[in-house]
Every structure is written in structure tokens, then in C-alpha cells.
N, C-alpha and C positions, 0 to 999 in steps of 0.2 A: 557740197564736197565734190570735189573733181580729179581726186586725185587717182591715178591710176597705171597703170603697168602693163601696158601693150608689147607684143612679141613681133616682132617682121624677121623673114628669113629670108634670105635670099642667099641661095647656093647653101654654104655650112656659114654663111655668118649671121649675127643674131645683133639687130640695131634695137635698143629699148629705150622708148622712149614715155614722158609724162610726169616722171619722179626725179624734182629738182635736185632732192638730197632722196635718199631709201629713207629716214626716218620718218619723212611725210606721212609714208605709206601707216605705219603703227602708232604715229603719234594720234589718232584718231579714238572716240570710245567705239568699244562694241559693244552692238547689242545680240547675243547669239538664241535665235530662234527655238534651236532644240535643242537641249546640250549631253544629253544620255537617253539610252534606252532599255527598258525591262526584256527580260530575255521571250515575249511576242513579239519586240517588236515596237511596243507602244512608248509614248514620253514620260518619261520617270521624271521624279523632284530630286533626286541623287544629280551633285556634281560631278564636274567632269574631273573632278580634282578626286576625288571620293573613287570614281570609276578607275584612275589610270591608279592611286595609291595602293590598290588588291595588287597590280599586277606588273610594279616597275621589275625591273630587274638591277639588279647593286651592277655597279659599276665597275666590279670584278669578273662578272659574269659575264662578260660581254661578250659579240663574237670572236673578236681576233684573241683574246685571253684563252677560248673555248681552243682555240685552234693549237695556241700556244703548249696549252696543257696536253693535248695530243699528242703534238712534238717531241713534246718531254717526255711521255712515256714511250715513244717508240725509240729515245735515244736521241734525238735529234734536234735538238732544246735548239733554237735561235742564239743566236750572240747578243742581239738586242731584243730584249724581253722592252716591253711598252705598254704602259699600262694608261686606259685612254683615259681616266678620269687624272690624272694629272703626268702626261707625255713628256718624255724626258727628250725629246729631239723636239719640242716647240719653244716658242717666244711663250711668256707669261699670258695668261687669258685675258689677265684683269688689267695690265700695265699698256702694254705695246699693239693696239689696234688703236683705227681709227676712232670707231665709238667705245667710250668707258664709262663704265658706271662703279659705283660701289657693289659689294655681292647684295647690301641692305637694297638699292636701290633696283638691281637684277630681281632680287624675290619680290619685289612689292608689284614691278609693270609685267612679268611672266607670270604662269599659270604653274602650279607645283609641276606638274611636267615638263613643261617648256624651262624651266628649270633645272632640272634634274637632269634632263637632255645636253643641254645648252649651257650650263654652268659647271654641272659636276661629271660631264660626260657620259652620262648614263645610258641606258639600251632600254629603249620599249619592248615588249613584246612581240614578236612575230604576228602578223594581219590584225593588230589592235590599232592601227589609224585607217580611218576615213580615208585618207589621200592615198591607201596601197589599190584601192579598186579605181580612182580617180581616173578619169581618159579625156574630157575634153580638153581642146588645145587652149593656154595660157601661159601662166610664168609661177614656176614655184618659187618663194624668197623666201628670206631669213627670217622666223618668228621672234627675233629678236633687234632685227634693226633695217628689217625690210629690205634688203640688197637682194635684188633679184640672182638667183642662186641658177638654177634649172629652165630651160625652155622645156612645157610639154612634149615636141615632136624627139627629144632626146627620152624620154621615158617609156619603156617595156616592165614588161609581167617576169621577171626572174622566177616566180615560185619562190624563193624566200620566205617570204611574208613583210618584207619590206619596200616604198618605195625604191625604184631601182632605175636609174639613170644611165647613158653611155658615153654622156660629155657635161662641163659646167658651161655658164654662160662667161663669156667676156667680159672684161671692162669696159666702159666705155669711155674713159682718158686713157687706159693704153691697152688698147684691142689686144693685145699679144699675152696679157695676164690676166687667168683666171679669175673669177670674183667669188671660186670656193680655192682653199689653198690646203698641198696635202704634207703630209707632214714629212720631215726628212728623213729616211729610214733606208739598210743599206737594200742594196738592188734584189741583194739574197731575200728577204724580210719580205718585201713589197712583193716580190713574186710567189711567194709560199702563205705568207700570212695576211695581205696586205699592209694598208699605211690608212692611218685616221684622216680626217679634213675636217678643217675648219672653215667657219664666214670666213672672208678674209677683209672686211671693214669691224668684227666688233669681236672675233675670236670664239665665235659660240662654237662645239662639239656639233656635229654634224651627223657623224659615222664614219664609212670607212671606204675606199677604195679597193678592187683588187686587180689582179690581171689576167681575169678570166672572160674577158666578154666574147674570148672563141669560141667561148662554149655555148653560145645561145645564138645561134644560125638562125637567120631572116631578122634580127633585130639589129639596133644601132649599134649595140656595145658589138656585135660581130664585126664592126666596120673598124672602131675604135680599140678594139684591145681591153676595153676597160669595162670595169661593173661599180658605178657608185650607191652602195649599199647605204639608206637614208634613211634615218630615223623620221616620220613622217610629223611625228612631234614637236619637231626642228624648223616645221617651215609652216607657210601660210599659200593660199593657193587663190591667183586672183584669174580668174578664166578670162581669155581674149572676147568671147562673144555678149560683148554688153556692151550698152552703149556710154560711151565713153562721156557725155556728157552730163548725162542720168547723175542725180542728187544720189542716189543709192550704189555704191560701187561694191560688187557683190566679193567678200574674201571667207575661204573657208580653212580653216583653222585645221591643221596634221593633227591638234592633241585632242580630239574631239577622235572617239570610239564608230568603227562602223555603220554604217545609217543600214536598217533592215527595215526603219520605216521612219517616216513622218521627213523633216530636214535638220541637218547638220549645220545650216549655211549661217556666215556669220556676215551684219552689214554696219560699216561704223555709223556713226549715227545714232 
């Protein structure tokens, strides 16, 4: 298997190459090495489905609803209320992307989280993925249909507890559009509460954009303006430093719970 997802930068633009179609990249099995851990540390027989179901959070509860409801009680309620498990300023999830599936067919190749995230718009928990302490350089994509979403060198520490990004990656048919898309929401909205984003090849829930990245001085979003708040759930994580022609292409899986010991890493195959 050689299929793989290389990062090249040169200046702010990002050329990826290796993945004829993004589906390549997930159409593969995994075999995942560790998949939970007991609270020393060591590898438990608990799934990782078992592990995120203690501690989804409903799809009401999400950040920008948190914020919303803020709003509202200081008086100051939005005009456009948006609720990210089904966004009333999007195209349909299920209909108008390039890749479509049934939701039967969604639940069977995702992971109850990668689900939950990605279909019904859900919110993981704060520092409950592997990929929030992540740092080596690669390409974060879409745990649902492999579109490389994120460059590494575009990712800082917000404190959150979420993945946190300061740009998405390009297209590569038309460099000028994003290959995460944010949703359409008025300028007032987006600057006070943000705006959601989606894949924009298969429509999965992502999180959320805001326009605060003035606030985080020496990082990218300082450069950018922007802070993309990521469900880590949402993506897969294929690191640059591997050899690309290696029968093992190393991806490691957002919906997989902190590594405090043993590994996390998932290899198809």
C-alpha cells in the first residue's frame, strides 16, 4: 500500500500530493495497535467507542450554542441563532457534496464518534483526542473521506482543549477555494460567536471557526485573524516523516483518547 499524503510549503502555499482521489486514503482497513487506556496509563480491552460514549457531549451543547446562550442572557441574543447539528445557513449534509453516502452507510465505515462528530455535528470533549497534543509536521484530513483538510505548520496550542488551526489547506483544481468550507452566517454572528465548517468534498461537521486569532501573539492564527476550533475526532493524521514508499503508511485516528502510555497509531493494513 503506497498511498500517502505529503505536505510541501513553499512560502503560504501548500502543493499535496500522492492521493489520486482523498477516498484512497480511508478506503484501506485498519489495524489500530492501542485503542484505549486505564487510567495508569496501560492498554485496556475497553473500546474506543465505549471510551468517547461516557463522554460525547449532545449537539446542543456545543461551543457556539454555549456562547449563544450567553448572549441571550446578557440581552444580546443574535439574530441568527444556529444550531450545528443541523445549520440552517448550509446546503444539506447528506445530498449536495461530492462524496455521499446513506446515514446507514455513514454509521457502518465511521466509528460511533467519528459519527457523532461528522454526521450529527457533535462536540467532543475538551483535550479528549490524541491529536490536541499532536506536533509533528504532516496533514490533518477528513475522517470521513480523507480530503486533506489542515497542514501541520498551520496548527498551535490555543488552550482550548481542542485541535486549533490558523488556515485550511487549498484545493488542488482550484487553489483559490478552501477544502474546509465555513458556513454562511451574518459578519455580526461570525465575529461574536463564530461560524461552523464543514469537509467541503463530503460535508462532515468539523467545528467551528472564530475571529479571534489576535489573540494568540507568536502563533499563525496571529497572522491570520482566525482560530479554527477542530473537533479532533473529525480527522485522521498522516505525518510527513515516513517513508513514502513503506508497505506501512503510518495514520493516526483524532477519535482515539490521549496516549499517556503504550501507542495510539493506527496502520491500514
Amino acid at each position: 500500500i503506497s498511498a500517502v499524503v505529503a505536505a510541501k510549503t513553499e512560502a503560504s502555499a501548500f502543493a499535496f500530493t500522492a492521493l489520486p482521489h482523498p477516498t484512497t486514503l480511508l478506503s484501506m482497513p485498519f489495524r489500530v495497535a492501542k485503542t484505549s487506556y486505564d487510567e495508569d496509563g496501560n492498554p485496556s480491552n475497553d473500546s474506543t467507542q465505549s471510551y468517547f460514549d461516557k463522554e460525547k457531549i449532545h449537539p446542543d451543547s456545543n461551543r457556539r450554542n454555549i456562547i449563544h446562550k450567553s448572549l441571550a442572557a446578557g440581552g444580546a441574543l443574535l439574530a441568527t441563532r444556529t444550531s450545528r447539528a443541523s445549520a440552517k445557513n448550509f446546503k444539506s449534509r447528506t445530498d449536495e457534496y461530492e462524496v455521499r453516502k446513506s446515514e446507514a452507510e455513514w454509521s457502518e465505515s465511521l466509528s460511533s464518534q467519528q459519527y457523532f462528530i461528522l454526521r450529527q455535528g457533535g462536540t467532543e470533549p475538551p483535550y479528549s483526542s490524541i491529536l490536541e497534543a499532536e506536533e509533528r509536521p504532516g496533514v490533518y484530513a477528513c475522517a470521513g473521506c480523507g480530503t486533506p483538510l489542515f497542514d501541520a505548520k498551520e496548527k498551535f496550542h490555543s488552550g482550548t482543549g481542542w485541535p486549533s488551526f490558523a488556515s485550511p489547506v487549498m484545493g488542488t483544481s482550484n487553489p483559490s477555494v478552501p477544502n474546509v468550507e465555513m458556513e454562511d452566517v451574518s459578519n455580526i454572528q461570525y465575529q461574536l460567536a463564530g461560524a461552523e465548517v464543514r469537509c467541503r468534498t463530503c460535508g462532515g461537521h468539523l467545528g467551528d471557526v472564530f475571529a479571534d486569532g489576535f489573540l494568540f501573539v507568536g502563533t499563525p492564527a496571529f497572522v491570520t485573524g482566525k482560530r479554527y476550533c477542530i473537533d479532533g475526532g473529525a480527522l485522521v493524521f498522516v505525518p510527513s516523516d515516513q517513508n513514502a514508499t513503506g508497505r506501512e503508511v503510518e495514520i493516526l485516528r483524532g477519535d482515539l483518547p490521549p496516549r499517556s502510555g503504550g501507542s495510539g497509531r493506527v496502520f491500514p493494513g
